[in-house]
N, C-alpha and C positions, 0 to 999 in steps of 0.2 A: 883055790880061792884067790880073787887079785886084792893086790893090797893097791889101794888107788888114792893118788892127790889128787884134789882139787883145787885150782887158786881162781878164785873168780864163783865159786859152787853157787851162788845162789841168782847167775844169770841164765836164760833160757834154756840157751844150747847146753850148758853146760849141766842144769836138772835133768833137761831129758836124757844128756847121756848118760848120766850118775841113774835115774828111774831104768833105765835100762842093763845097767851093771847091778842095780841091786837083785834086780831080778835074778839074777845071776850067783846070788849070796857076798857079791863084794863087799871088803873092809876097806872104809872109807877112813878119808882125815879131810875133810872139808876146812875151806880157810875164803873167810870173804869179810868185809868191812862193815856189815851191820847185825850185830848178835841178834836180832832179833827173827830178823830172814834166815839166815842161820842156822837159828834153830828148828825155824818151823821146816826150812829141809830137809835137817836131819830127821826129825822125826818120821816126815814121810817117804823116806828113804826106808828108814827101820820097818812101817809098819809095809813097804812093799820086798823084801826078802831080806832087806842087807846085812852083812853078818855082824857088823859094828859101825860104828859112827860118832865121831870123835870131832871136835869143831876146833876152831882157831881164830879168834877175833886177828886181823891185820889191814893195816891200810899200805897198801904197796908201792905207794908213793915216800915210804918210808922207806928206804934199803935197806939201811941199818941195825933194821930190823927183819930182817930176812933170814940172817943166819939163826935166830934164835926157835923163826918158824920152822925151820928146816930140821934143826936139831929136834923140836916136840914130836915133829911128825914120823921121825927113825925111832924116837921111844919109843912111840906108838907102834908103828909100821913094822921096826925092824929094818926093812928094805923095801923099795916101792918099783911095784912092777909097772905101773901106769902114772904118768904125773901128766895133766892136763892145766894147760894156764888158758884162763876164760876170760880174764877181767879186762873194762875197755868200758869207753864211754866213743859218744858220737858227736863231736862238737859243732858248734853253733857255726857254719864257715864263715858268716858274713860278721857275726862278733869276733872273731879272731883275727879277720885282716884289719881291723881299727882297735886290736889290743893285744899289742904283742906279749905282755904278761900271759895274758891266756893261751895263745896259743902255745908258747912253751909248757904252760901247765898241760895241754892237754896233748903233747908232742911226748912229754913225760911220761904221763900217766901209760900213752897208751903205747911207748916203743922204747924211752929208757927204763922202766920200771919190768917191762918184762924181759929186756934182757942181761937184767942185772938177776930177775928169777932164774931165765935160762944158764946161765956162767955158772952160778951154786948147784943146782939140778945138777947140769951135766956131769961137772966135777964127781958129785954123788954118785950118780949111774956109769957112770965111768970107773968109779974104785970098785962098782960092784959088778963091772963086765955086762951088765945084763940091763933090761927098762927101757920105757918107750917114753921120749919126752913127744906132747902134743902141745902144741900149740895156736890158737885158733888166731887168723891176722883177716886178710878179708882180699875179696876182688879188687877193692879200691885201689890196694897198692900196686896191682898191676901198669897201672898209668897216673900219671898226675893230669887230675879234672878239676877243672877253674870250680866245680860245686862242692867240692870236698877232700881240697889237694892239703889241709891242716892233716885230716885222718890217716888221706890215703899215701901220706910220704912218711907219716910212724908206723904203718903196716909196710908199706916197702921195707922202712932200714930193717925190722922184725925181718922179714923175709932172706931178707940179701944175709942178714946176722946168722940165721937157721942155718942157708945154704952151707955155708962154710964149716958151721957148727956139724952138719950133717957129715960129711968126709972126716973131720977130724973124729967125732965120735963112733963111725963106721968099722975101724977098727978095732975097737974095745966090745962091740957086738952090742951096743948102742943103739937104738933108731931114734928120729926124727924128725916126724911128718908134721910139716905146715899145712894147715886147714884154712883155704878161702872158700869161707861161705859168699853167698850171693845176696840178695833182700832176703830176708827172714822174719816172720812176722813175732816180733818181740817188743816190751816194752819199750827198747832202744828205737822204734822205726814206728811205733806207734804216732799216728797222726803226720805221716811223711806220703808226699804225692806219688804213689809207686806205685808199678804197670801191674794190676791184680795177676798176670797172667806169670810173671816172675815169681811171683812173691812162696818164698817155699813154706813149709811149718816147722817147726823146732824137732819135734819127734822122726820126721822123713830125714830131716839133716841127721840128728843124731845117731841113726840106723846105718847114713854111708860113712859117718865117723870110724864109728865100730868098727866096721869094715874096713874102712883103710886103715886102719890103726892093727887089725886080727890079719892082714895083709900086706901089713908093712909097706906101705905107699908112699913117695919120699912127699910129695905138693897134692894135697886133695883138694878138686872146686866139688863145693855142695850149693844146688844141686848139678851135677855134673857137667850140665850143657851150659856152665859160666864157665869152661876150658874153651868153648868153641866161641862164647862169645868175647871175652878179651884174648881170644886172639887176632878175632877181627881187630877190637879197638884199637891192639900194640898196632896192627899192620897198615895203620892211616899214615899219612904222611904229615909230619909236622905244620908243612903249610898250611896243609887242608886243617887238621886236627885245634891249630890255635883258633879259626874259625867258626867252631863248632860249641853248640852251650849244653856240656855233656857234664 
């Protein structure tokens, strides 16, 4: 049976892969910002195999309150074989370059707050030699793009933060895989002009998570052929590239 965190549980990606481990009988510790969502996916967690399911009101823009979530969840847990961190918003880009307040709030939310999660996690799975920390960041931070370079420069520093995180916790028998999803059609992308022919489902994502997480895969693109396609985009040349309304 895995014992599994959730930080973020009640967004897309992160139901379908929790619907998919319950099937599996996992013990959950779910932790997301509005009890009310919350609950309604514990519940349907429960009524789809899962062996427990335990919740945690947190706002993760809190730090300070981090350690106390961490603590509930080993009462819980004991020890945690899978800790996934899901949570992330998609900000407005053209309201953030005319309010610098927000874009820190949302540079926060979506790249210091997770890795102030990852630093406690790791520490944790580190004393206990064993656990997969996952962490979802996105294609964006592949490259910085004049349509989304607030998002896609707090998923880089995420990224670039993991890397390093990844060797140092490799020796403790630790894993670490970052997860860059591609368009995914979620509440967060809902009402966004995006090429139908990209656009993947939550449930197909969730399936090569699993996978590269049951595989140990240090960087996963879902769905896969966002490997081939920023590697085109890194492979532009700057000149060309500032030219471009990507």
């Amino acid at each position: 049976m895995k014992r599994i965190l959730i930080i973020g549980a009640t967004s897309a990606i992160a139901t379908a892969c929790a619907r998919a481990w319950a099937e599996q009988g996992a013990h959950f510790f779910l932790v997301a910002r509005n009890p009310h969502t919350l609950s309604q996916t514990a519940t349907d967690l429960s009524a789809r195999g899962a062996a427990a399911c335990h919740t945690y009101e947190l706002d993760v823009t809190r730090i300070d309150d981090h350690p106390a979530m961490l603590s509930s969840c080993l009462d819980t847990l004991t020890e945690i074989d899978i800790a996934l961190i899901a949570h992330g918003t998609l900000p407005d880009q053209t309201a953030c370059e005319g309010d610098a307040p927000l874009a820190v709030e949302e540079f926060n939310l979506n790249a210091t707050a997770t890795i102030a999660l990852l630093t406690i996690l790791a520490t944790r799975l580190e004393h206990q030699k064993s656990g997969t920390l996952a962490v979802i960041t996105s294609v964006a931070g592949d490259r910085g793009r004049p349509s989304n370079y607030v998002y896609g420069s707090a998923k880089a520093a995420v990224s670039t933060f993991c890397e390093g995180m990844r060797a140092r916790l490799f020796k403790s028998g630790v894993h670490l895989i970052d997860i860059r999803p591609g368009f995914v059609a979620t509440p967060m992308t809902q009402g966004l002009p995006l090429p139908a022919l990209l656009v993947a489902q939550a449930d197909s994502v969730a399936k090569r998570i699993l996978n590269g997480i049951e595989h140990r895969t240090d960087v996963l693109y879902a769905p896969g052929f966002w490997a081939w396609i920023m590697l085109i985009i890194r492979t532009i040349p700057r000149p060309v590239f500032k030219r471009l309304s990507l």
